[in-house]
C-alpha positions in Angstrom: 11.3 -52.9 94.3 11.5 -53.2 90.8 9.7 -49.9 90.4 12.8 -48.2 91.5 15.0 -50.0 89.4 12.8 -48.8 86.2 12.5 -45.3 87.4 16.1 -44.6 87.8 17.2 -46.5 84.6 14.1 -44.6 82.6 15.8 -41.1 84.3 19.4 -42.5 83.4 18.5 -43.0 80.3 16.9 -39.6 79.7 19.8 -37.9 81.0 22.7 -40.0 79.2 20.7 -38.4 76.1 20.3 -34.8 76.8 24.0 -35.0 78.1 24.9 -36.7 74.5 22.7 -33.7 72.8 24.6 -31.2 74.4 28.1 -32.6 73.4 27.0 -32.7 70.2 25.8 -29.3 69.7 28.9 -27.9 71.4 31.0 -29.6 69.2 29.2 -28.3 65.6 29.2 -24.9 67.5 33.3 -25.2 68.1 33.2 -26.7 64.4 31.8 -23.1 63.3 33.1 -20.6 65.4 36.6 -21.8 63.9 35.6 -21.9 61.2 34.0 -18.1 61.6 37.5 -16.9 63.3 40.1 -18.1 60.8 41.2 -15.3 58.2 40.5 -16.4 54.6 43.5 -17.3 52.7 43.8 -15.1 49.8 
């Protein structure tokens, strides 16, 4: 049974870090959209 055990912490694993890819993209995209969107001040 410990075959199972590896397999879902290898897919847990592999998922906690695409998940924690895509956070981090959004939040550089949010970072420059905002930036893109704001009037410059004169």
């Amino acid at each position: 049974m410990w075959y199972f055990a590896w397999i879902l912490g290898v897919t847990l694993a592999i998922l906690l870090a695409s998940m924690a890819a895509m956070m981090c993209d959004a939040k550089e995209c949010a970072i420059e959209d905002a930036k893109r969107s704001t009037p410059p001040e004169a």
